[in-house]
Backbone as CSV, one residue per row, in Angstrom:
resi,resn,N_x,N_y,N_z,CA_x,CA_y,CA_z,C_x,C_y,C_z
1,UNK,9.399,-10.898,13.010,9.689,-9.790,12.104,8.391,-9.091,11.718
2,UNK,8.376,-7.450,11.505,7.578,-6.751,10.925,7.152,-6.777,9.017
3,UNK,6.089,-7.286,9.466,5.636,-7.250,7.619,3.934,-6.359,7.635
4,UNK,3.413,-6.287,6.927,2.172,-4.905,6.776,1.664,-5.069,5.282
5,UNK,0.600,-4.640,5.511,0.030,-4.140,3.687,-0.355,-2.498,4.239
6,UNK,0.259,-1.823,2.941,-0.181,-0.640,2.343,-1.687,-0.667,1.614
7,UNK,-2.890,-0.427,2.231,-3.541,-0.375,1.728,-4.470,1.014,1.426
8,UNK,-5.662,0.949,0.177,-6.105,2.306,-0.297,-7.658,2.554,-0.049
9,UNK,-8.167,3.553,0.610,-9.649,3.780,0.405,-10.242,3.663,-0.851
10,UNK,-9.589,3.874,-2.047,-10.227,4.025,-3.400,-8.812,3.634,-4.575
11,UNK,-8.927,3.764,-5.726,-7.815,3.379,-6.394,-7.458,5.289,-6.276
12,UNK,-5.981,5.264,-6.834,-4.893,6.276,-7.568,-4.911,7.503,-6.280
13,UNK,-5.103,6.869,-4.729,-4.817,7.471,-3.704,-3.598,8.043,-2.930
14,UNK,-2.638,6.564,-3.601,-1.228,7.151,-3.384,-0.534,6.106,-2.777
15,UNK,-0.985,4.725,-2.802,-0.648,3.794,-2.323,0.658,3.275,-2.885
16,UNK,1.042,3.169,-3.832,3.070,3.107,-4.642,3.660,4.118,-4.189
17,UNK,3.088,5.665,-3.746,4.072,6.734,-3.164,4.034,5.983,-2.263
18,UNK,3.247,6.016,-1.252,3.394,5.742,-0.023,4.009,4.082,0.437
19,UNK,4.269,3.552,0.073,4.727,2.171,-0.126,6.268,2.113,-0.463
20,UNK,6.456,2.981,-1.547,8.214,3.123,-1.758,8.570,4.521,-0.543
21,UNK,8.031,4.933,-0.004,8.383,6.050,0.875,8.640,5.537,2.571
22,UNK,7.410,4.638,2.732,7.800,3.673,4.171,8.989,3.143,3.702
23,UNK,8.845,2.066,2.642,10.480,1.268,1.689,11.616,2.161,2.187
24,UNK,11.802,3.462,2.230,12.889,4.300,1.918,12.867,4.873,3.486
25,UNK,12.334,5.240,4.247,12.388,5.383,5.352,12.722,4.094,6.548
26,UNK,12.229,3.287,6.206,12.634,1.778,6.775,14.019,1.627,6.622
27,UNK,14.682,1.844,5.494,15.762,0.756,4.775,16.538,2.286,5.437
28,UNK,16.152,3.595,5.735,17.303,4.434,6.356,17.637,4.254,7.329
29,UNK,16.693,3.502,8.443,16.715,2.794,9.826,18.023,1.457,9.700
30,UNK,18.344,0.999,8.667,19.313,0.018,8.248,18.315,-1.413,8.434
31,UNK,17.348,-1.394,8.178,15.861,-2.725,7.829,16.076,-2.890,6.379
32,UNK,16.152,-4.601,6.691,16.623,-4.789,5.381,14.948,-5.134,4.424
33,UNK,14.175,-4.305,3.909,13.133,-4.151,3.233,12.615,-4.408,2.467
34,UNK,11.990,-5.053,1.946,11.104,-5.035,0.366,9.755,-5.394,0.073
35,UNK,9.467,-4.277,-0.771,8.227,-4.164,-1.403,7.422,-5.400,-1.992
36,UNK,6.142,-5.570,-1.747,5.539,-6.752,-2.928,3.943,-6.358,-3.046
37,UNK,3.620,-6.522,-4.544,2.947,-6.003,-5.633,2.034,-7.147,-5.795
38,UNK,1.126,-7.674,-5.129,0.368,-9.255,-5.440,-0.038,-8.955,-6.943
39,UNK,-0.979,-7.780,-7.155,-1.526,-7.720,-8.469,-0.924,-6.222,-9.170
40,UNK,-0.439,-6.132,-10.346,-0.398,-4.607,-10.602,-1.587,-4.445,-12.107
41,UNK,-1.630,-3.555,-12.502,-2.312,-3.526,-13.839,-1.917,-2.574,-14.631
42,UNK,-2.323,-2.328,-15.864,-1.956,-0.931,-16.145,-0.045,-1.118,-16.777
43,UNK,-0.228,-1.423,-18.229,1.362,-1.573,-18.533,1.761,-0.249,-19.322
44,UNK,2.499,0.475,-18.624,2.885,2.081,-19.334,3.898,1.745,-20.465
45,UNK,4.012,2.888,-21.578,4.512,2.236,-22.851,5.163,4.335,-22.780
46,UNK,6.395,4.021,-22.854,7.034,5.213,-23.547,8.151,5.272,-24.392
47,UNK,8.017,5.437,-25.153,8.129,5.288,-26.708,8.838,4.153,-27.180
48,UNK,9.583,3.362,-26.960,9.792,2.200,-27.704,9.924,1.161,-25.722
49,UNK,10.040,1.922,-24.998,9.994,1.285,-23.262,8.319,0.857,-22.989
50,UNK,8.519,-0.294,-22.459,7.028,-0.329,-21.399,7.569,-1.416,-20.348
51,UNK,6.685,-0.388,-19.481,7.385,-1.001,-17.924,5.754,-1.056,-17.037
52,UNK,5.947,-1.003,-15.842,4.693,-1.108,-14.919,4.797,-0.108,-13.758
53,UNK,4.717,0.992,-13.609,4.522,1.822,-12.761,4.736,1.520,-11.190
54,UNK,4.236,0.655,-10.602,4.311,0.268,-9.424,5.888,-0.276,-8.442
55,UNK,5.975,-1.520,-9.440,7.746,-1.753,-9.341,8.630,-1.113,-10.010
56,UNK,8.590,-0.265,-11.004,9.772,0.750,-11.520,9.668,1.608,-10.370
57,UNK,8.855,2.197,-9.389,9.080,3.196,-8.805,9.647,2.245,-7.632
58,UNK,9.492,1.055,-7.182,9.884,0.497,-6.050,11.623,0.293,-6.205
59,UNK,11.914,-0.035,-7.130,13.329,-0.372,-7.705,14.048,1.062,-8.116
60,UNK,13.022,2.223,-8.738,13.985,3.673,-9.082,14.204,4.189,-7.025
61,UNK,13.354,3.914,-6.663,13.757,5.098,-5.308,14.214,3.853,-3.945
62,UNK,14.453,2.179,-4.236,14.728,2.141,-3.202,16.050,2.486,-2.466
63,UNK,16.417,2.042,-1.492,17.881,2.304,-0.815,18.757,0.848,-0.886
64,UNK,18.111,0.016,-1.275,18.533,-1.089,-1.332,18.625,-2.093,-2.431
65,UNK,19.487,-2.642,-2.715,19.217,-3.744,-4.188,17.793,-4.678,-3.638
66,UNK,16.751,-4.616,-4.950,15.667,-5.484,-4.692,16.170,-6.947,-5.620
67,UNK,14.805,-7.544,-5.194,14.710,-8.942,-6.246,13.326,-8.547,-7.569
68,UNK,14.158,-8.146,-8.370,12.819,-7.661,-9.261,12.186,-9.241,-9.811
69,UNK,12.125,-10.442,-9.448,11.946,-11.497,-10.029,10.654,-11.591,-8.981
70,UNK,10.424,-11.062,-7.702,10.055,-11.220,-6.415,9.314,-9.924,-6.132
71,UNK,9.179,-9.297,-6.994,7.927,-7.747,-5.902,6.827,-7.410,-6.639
72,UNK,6.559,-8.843,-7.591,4.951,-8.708,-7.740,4.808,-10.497,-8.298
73,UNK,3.151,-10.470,-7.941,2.915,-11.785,-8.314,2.063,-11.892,-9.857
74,UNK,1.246,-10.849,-9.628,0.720,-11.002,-11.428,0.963,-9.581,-11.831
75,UNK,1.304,-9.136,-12.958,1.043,-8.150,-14.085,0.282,-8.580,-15.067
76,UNK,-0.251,-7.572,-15.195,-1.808,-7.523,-16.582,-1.383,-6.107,-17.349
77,UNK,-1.890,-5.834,-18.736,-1.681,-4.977,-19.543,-2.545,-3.843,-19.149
78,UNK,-4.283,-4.059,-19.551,-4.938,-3.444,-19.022,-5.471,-2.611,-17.387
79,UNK,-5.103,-1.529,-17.297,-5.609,-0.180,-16.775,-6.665,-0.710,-16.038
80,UNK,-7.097,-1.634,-15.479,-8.177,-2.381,-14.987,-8.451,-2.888,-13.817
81,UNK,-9.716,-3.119,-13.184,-9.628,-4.393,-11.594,-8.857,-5.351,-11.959
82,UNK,-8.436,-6.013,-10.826,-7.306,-6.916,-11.386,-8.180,-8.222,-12.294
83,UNK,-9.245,-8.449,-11.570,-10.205,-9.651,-11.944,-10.590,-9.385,-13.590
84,UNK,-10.943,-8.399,-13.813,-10.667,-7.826,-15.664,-9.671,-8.046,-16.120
85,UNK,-8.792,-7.441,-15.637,-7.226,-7.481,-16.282,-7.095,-8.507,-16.655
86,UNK,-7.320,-9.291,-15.732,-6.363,-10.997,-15.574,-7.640,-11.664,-16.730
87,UNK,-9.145,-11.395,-16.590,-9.691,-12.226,-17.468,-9.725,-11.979,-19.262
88,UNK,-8.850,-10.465,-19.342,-8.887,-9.839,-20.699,-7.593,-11.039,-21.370
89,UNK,-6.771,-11.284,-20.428,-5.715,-12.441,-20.745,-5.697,-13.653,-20.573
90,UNK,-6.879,-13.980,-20.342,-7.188,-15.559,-20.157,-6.505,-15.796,-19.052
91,UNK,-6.205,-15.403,-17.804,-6.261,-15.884,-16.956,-6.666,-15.978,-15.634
92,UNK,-6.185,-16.674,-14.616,-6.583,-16.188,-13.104,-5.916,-16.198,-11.979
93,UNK,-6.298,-15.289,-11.008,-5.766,-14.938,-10.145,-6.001,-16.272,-9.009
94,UNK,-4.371,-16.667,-8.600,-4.743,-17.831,-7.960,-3.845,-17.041,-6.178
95,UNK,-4.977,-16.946,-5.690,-4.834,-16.439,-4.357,-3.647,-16.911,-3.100
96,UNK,-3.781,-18.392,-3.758,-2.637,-19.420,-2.654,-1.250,-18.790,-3.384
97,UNK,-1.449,-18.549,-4.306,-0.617,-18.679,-5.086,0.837,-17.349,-4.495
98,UNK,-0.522,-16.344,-4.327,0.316,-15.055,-3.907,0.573,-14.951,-2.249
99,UNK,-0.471,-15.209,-1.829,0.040,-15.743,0.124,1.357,-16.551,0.258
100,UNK,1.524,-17.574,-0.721,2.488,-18.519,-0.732,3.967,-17.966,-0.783
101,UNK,3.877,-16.531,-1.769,4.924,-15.897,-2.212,5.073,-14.549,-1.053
102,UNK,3.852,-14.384,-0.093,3.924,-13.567,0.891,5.399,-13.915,2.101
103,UNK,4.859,-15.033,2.070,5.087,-16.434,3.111,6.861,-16.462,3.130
104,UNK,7.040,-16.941,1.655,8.704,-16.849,1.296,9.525,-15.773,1.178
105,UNK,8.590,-14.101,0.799,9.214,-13.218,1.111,9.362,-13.106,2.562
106,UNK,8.688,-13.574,3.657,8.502,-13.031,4.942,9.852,-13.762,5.844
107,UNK,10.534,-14.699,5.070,11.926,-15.312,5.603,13.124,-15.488,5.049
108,UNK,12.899,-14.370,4.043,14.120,-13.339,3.990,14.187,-11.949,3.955
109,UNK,13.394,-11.299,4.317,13.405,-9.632,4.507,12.953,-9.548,6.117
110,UNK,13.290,-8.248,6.851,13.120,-8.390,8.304,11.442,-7.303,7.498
111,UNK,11.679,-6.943,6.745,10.240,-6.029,6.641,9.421,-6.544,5.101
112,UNK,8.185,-6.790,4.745,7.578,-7.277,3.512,6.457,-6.367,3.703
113,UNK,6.391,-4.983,2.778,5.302,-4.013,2.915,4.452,-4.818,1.568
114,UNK,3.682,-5.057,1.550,2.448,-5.635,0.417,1.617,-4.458,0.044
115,UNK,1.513,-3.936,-1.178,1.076,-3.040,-1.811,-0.805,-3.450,-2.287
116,UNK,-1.764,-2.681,-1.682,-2.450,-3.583,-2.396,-3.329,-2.987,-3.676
117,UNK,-4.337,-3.162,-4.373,-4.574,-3.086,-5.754,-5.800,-2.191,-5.412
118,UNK,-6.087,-0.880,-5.699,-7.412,-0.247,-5.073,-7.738,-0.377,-4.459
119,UNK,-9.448,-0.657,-3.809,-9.809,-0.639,-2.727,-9.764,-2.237,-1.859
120,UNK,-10.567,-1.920,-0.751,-10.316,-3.221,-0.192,-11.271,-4.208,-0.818
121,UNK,-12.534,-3.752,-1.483,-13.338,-4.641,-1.783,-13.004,-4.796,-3.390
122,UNK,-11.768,-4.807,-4.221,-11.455,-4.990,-5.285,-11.921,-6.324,-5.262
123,UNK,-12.512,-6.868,-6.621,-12.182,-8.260,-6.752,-10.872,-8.628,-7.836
124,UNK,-10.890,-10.215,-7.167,-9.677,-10.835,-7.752,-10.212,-11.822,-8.314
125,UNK,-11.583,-12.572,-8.496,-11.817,-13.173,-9.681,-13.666,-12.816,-10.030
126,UNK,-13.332,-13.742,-11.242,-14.942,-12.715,-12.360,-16.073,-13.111,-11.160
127,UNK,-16.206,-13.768,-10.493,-17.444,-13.671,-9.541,-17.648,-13.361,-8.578
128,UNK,-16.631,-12.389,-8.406,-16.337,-11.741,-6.778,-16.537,-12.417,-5.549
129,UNK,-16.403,-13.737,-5.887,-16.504,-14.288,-4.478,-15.067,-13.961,-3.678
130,UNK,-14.290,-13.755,-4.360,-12.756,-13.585,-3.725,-12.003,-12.097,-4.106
131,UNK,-11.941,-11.135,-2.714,-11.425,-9.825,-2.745,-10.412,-9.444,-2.220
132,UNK,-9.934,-8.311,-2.697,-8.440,-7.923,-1.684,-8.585,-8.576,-0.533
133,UNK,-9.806,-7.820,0.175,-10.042,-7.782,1.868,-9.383,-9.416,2.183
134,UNK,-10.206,-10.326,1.854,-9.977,-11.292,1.982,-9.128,-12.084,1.788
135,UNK,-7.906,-11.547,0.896,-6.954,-11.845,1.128,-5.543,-11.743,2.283
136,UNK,-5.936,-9.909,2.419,-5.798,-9.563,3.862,-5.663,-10.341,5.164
137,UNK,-7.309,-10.604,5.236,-7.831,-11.500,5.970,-6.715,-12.220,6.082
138,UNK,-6.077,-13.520,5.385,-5.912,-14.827,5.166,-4.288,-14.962,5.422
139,UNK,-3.477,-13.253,5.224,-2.153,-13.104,5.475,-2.010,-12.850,7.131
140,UNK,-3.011,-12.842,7.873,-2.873,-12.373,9.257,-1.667,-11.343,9.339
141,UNK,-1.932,-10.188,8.562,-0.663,-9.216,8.654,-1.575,-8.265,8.899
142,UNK,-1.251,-6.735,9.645,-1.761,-5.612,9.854,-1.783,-4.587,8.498
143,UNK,-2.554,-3.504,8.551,-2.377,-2.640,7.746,-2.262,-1.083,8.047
144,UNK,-1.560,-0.798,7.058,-1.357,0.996,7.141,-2.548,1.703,6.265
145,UNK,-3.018,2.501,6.653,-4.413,3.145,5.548,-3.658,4.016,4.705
146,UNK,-3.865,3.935,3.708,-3.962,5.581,2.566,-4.947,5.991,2.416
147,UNK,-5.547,7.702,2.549,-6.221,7.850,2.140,-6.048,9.966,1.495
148,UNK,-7.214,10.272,1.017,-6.632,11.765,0.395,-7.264,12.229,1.586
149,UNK,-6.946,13.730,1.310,-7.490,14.954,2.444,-8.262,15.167,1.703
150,UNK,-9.052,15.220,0.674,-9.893,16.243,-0.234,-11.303,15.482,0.248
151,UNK,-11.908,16.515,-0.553,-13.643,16.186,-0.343,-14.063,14.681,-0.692
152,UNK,-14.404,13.994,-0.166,-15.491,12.846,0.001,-14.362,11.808,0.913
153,UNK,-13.084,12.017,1.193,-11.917,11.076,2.367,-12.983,10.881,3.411
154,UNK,-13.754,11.763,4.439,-14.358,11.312,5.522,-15.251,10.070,5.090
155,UNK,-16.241,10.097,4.181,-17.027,8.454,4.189,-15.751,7.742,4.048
156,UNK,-14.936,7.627,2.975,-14.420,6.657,2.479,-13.150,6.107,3.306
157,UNK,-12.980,6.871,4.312,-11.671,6.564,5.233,-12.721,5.678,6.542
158,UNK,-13.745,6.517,6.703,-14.568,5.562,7.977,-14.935,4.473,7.097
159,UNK,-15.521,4.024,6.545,-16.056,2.875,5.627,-14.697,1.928,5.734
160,UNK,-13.745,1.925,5.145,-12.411,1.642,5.222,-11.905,0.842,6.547
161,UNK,-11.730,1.955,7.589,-11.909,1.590,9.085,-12.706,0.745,9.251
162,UNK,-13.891,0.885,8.972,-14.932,0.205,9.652,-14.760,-1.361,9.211
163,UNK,-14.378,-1.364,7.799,-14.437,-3.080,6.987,-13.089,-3.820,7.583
164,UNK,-12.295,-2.301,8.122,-11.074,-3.227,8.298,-11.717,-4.321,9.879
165,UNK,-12.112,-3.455,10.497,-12.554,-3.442,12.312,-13.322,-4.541,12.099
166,UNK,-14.609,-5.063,11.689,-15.184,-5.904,11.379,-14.715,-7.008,11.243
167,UNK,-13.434,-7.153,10.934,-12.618,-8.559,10.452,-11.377,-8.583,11.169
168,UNK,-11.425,-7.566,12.766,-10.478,-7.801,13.411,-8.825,-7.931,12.712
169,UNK,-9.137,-6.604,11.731,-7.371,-6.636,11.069,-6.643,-5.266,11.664
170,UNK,-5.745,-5.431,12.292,-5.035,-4.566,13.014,-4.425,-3.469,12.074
171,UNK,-5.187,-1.841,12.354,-4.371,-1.044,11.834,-3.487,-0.267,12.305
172,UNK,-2.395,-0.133,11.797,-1.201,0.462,12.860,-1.789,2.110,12.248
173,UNK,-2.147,2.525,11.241,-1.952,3.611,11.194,-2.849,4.177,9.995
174,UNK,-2.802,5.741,9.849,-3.628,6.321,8.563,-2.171,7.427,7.899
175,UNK,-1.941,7.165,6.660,-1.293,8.145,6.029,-2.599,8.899,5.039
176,UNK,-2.263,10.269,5.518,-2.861,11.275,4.648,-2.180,11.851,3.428
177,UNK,-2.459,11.810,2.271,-1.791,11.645,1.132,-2.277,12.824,0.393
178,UNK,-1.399,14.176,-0.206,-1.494,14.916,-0.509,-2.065,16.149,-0.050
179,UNK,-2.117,16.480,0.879,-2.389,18.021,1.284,-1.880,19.148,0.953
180,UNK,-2.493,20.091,1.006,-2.330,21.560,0.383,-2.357,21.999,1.565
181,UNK,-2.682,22.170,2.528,-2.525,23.025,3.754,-4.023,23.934,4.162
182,UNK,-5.361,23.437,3.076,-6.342,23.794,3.155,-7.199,23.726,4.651
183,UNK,-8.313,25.036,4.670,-8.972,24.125,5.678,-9.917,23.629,6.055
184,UNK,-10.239,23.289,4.952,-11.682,21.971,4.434,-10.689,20.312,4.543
185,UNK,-9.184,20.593,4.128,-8.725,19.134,4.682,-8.074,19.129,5.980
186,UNK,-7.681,20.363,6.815,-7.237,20.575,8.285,-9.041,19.446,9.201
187,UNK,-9.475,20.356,8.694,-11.015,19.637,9.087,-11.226,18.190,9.154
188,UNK,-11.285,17.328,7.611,-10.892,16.186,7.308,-10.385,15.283,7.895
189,UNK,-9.282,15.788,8.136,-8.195,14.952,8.951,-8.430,14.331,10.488
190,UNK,-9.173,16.085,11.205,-9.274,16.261,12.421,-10.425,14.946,12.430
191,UNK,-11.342,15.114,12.104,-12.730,14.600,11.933,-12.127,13.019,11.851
192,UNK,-11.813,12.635,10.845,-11.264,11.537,10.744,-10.646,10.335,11.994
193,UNK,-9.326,11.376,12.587,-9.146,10.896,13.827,-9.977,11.139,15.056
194,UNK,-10.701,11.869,14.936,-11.700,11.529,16.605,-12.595,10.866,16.492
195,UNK,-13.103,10.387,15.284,-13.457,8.730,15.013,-12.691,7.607,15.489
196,UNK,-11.316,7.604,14.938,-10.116,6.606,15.126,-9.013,7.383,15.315
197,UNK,-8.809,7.765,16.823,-7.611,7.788,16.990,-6.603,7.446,17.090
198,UNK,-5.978,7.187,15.664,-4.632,6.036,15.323,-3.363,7.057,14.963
199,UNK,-2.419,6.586,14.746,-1.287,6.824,14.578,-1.441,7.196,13.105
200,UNK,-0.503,8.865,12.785,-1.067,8.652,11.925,0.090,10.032,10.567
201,UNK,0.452,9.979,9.376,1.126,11.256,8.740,0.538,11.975,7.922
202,UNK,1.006,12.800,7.735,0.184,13.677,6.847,1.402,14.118,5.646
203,UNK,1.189,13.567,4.378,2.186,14.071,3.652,1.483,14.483,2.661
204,UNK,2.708,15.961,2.120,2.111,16.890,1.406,1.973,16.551,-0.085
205,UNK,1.321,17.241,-0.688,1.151,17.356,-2.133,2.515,17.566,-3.001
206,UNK,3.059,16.861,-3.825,4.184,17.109,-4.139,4.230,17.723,-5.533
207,UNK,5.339,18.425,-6.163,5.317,19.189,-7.437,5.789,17.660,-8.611
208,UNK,6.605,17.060,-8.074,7.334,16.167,-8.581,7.566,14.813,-8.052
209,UNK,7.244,13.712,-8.623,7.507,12.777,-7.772,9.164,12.360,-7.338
210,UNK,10.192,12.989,-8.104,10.928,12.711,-7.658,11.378,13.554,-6.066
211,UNK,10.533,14.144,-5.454,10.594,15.054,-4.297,10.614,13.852,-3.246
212,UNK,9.978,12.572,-3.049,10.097,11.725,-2.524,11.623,11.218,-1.990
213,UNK,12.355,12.123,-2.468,14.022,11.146,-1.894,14.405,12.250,-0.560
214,UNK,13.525,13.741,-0.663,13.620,14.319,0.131,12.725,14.524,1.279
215,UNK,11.875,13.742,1.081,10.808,13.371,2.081,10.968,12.537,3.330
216,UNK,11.112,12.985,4.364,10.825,12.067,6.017,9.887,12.002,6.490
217,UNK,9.488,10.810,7.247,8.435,11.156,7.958,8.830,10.162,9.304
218,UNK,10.049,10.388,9.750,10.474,9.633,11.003,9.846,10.421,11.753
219,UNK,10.104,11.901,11.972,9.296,12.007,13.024,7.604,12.338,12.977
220,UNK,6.865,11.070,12.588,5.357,11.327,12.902,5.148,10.094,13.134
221,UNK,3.954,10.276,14.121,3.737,9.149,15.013,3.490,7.527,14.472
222,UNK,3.010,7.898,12.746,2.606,6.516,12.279,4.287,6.139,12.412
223,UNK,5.390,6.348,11.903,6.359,5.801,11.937,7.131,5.514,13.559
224,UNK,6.852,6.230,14.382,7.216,5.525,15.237,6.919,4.020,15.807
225,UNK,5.064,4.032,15.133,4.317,2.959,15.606,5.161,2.151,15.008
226,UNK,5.347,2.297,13.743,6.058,1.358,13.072,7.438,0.625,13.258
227,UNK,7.909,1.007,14.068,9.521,0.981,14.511,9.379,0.408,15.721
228,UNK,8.267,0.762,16.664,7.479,0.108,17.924,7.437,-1.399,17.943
229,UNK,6.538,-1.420,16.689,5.773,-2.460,16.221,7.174,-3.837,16.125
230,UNK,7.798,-2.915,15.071,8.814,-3.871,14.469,9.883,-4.466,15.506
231,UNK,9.927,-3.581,16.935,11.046,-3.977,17.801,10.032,-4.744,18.769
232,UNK,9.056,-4.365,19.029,8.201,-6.033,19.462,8.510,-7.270,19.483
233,UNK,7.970,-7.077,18.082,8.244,-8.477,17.407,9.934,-9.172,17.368
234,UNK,10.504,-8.461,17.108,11.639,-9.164,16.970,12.351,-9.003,18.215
């Protein structure tokens, strides 16, 4: 079976759009799908409600009943690296802990997209000996890139590439996240792939997030890879 991490060049790139949007495009294929959240942060409070941004949007737009007990492994209050977050609450991020829960989602869903927490070199505890990447690493699962079209994406998408390549982690693909139709990011993009020519979408800048239920992206090539990928394997 096909499982993947959604991962981000930088934090607030677009990695929960893009994560409930594969979710929703998958599960239209009739893949039975679900999202998982190892770390989230950041607890939103509206007016007498507080929820967590990441899984409310996985559970408001999927196509399918989730296990909300099951699509994240830690929540923290604080707006923070997760390794802050978790130490503002006395606690810690126990790494086996969330592979373990990778592991058990991965034999009951035919698809487990893993969302991950900013960049790849986030840390997950106060001495940074232990980071996203490396957790990555340790799931032997591939990844999808997020990254923006706007000014400074070229370092931070090659850098990205490059840390992934280094550690021999298979990327199926690059989603481009928010475009305007500019052509300082037509450029971007181009530039980008004749570095790495991967599979790859380009989705636009939206007015509303609820515009996402009207959004496809079956036909672009990252999703075919993906559908490729997934009939491989199984």
């Amino acid at each position: 079976m096909q499982h993947f991490w959604v991962v981000g060049t930088d934090t607030d790139v677009g990695k929960t759009f893009v994560t409930t949007l594969l979710m929703r495009n998958l599960q239209k294929q009739g893949i039975h799908v679900t999202p998982y959240k190892p770390v989230q942060t950041g607890e939103v409070h509206d007016g007498e409600q507080s929820y967590y941004y990441d899984t409310t949007m996985y559970e408001k737009y999927s196509l399918q009943l989730l296990d909300r007990e099951n699509l994240n492994g830690y929540s923290f209050k604080e707006a923070a690296s997760p390794h802050f977050a978790a130490q503002l609450e006395g606690q810690q991020i126990n790494t086996q802990r969330l592979l373990g829960q990778m592991q058990q989602l991965q034999q009951k869903w035919d698809v487990v997209i893993c969302e991950g927490a900013g960049g790849l070199f986030v840390p997950l505890d106060s001495y940074g000996e232990t980071t996203l990447l490396d957790v990555i690493v340790q799931s032997k699962l591939p990844v999808v890139v997020v990254t923006r079209t706007t000014l400074g994406t070229i370092n931070h998408t090659l850098l990205t590439l490059e840390a992934l390549s280094k550690r021999k982690i298979e990327v199926l693909g690059i989603v481009f996240n928010g475009d305007t139709g500019s052509g300082m990011e037509q450029d971007n993009i181009k530039t980008i792939l004749r570095h790495h020519p991967l599979p790859f979408a380009t989705l636009p800048k939206l007015k509303h997030i609820s515009h996402i239920m009207d959004l496809a992206i079956t036909d672009t090539s990252l999703f075919e890879r993906l559908l490729k990928h997934e009939t491989s394997i199984n």
